[in-house]
RONU-817360 format. One record per residue: x, y, z of N, C-alpha, C in turn; residue in three letters. Coordinates in pm, whole numbers, padded with zeros to 5 digits. Layout:
<recs>
X Y Z X Y Z X Y Z ALA
...
</recs>
This chain:
<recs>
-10721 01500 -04833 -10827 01440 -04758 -10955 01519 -04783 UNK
-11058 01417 -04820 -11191 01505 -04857 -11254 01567 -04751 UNK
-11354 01630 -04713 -11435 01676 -04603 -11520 01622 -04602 UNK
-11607 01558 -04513 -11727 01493 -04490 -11806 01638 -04470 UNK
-11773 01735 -04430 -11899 01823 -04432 -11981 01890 -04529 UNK
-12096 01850 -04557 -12153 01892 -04700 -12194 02032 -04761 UNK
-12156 02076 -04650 -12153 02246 -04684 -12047 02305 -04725 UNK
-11948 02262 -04677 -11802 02274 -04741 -11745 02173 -04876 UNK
-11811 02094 -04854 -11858 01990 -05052 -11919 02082 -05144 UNK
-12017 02138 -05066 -12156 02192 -05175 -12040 02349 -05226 UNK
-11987 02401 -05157 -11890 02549 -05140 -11819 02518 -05232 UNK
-11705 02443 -05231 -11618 02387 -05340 -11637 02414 -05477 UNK
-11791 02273 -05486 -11829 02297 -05606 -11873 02390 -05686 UNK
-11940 02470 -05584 -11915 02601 -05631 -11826 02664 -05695 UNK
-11743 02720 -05605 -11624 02745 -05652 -11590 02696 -05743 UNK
-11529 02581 -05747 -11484 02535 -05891 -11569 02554 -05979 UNK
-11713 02516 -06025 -11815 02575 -06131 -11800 02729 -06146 UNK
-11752 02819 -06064 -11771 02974 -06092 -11649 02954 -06144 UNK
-11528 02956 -06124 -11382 02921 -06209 -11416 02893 -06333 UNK
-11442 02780 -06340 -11452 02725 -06498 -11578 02795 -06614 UNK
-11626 02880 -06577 -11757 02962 -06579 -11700 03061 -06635 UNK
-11626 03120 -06539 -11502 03255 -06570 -11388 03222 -06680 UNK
-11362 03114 -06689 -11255 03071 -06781 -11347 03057 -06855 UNK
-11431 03001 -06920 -11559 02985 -07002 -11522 03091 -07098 UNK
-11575 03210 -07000 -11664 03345 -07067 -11510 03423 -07112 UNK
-11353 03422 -07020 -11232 03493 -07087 -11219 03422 -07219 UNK
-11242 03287 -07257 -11244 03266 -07369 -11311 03301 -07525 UNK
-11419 03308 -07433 -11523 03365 -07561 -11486 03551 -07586 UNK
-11511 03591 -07501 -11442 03717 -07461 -11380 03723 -07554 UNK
-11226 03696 -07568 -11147 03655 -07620 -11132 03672 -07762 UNK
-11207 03556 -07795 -11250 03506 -07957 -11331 03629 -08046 UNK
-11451 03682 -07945 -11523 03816 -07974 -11437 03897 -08011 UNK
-11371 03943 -07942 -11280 04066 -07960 -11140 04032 -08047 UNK
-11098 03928 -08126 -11061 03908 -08195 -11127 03897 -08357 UNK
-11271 03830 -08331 -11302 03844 -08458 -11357 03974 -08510 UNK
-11375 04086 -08400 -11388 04213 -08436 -11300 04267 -08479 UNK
-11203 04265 -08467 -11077 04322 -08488 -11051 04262 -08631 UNK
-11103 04138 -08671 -11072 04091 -08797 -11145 04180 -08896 UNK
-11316 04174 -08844 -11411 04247 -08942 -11334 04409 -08931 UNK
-11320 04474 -08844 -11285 04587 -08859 -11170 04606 -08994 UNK
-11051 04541 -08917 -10944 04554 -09042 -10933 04491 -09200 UNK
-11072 04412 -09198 -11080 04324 -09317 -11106 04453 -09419 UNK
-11173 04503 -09405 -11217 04656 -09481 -11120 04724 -09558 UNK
-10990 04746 -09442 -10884 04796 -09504 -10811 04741 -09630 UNK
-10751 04823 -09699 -10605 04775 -09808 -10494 04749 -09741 UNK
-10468 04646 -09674 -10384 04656 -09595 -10306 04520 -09693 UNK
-10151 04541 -09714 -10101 04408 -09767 -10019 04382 -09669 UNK
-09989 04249 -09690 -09912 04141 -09620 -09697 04136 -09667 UNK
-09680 04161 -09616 -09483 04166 -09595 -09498 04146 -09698 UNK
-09533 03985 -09743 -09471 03903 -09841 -09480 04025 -09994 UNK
-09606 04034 -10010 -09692 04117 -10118 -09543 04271 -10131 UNK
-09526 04320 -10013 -09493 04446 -10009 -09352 04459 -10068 UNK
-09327 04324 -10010 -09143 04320 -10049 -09125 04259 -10218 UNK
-09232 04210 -10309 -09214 04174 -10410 -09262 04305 -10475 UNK
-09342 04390 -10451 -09365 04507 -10564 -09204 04595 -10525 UNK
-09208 04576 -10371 -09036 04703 -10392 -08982 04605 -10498 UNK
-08935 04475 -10433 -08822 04427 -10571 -08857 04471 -10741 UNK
-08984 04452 -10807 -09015 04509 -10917 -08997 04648 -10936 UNK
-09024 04753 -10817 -09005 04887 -10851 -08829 04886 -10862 UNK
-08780 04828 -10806 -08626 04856 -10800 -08554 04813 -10932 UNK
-08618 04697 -10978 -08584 04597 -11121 -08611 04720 -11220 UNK
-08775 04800 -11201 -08749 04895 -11303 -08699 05043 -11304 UNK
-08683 05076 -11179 -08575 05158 -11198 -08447 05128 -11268 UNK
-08384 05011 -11200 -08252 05008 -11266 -08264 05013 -11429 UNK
-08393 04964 -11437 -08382 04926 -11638 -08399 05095 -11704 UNK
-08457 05133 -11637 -08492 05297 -11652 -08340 05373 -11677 UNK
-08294 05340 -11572 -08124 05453 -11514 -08061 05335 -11638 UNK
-08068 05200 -11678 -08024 05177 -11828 -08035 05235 -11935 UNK
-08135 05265 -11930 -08190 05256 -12069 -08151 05464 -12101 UNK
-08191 05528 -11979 -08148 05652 -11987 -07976 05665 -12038 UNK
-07886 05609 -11987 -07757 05619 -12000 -07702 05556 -12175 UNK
-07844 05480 -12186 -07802 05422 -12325 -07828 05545 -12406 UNK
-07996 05587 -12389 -08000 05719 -12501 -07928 05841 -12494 UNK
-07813 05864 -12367 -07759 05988 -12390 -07607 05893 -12415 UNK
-07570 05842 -12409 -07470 05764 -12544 -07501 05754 -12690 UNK
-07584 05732 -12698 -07672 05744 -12839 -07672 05855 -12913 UNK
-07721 05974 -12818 -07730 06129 -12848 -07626 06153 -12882 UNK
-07523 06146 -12798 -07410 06172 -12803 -07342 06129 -12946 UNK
-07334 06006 -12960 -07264 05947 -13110 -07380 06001 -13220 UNK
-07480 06100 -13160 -07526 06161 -13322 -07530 06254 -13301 UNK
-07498 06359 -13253 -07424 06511 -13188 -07267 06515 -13252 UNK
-07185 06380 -13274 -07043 06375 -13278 -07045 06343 -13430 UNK
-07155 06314 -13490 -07124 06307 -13635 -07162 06450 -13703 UNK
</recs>
């Protein structure tokens, strides 16, 4: 039930305009201090999972070819040490 009294109409609206005012400004707020946080860290070398987990897989691919290729030349050595 509404109030016929217009001082308690005029109060309301208030109220509700300072609410939505406040929700307004936590939003922007918000957005500010997020896109700072972007400029700040944009600066950095910072990589992304994806990026991080494909150079380990390559460092690991060449190790193993490495710990190959080592075991091949001291087989190698070996069969020309034995002649």
């Amino acid at each position: 039930m509404q109030s016929e009294n217009p001082i308690i109409a005029d109060f309301v609206k208030l109220a509700n305009s300072a609410a939505g005012t406040m929700a307004g400004m936590t939003r922007e707020a918000r957005e500010s201090a997020r896109e700072r946080m972007r400029e700040a860290l944009g600066g950095m070398d910072f990589v992304s999972r994806e990026e991080f987990e494909t150079v380990k897989a390559m460092a690991q691919k060449a190790r193993e070819q490495a710990d190959a290729l080592e075991a091949k030349i001291a087989e190698l050595e070996a069969k020309l040490a034995g002649k």
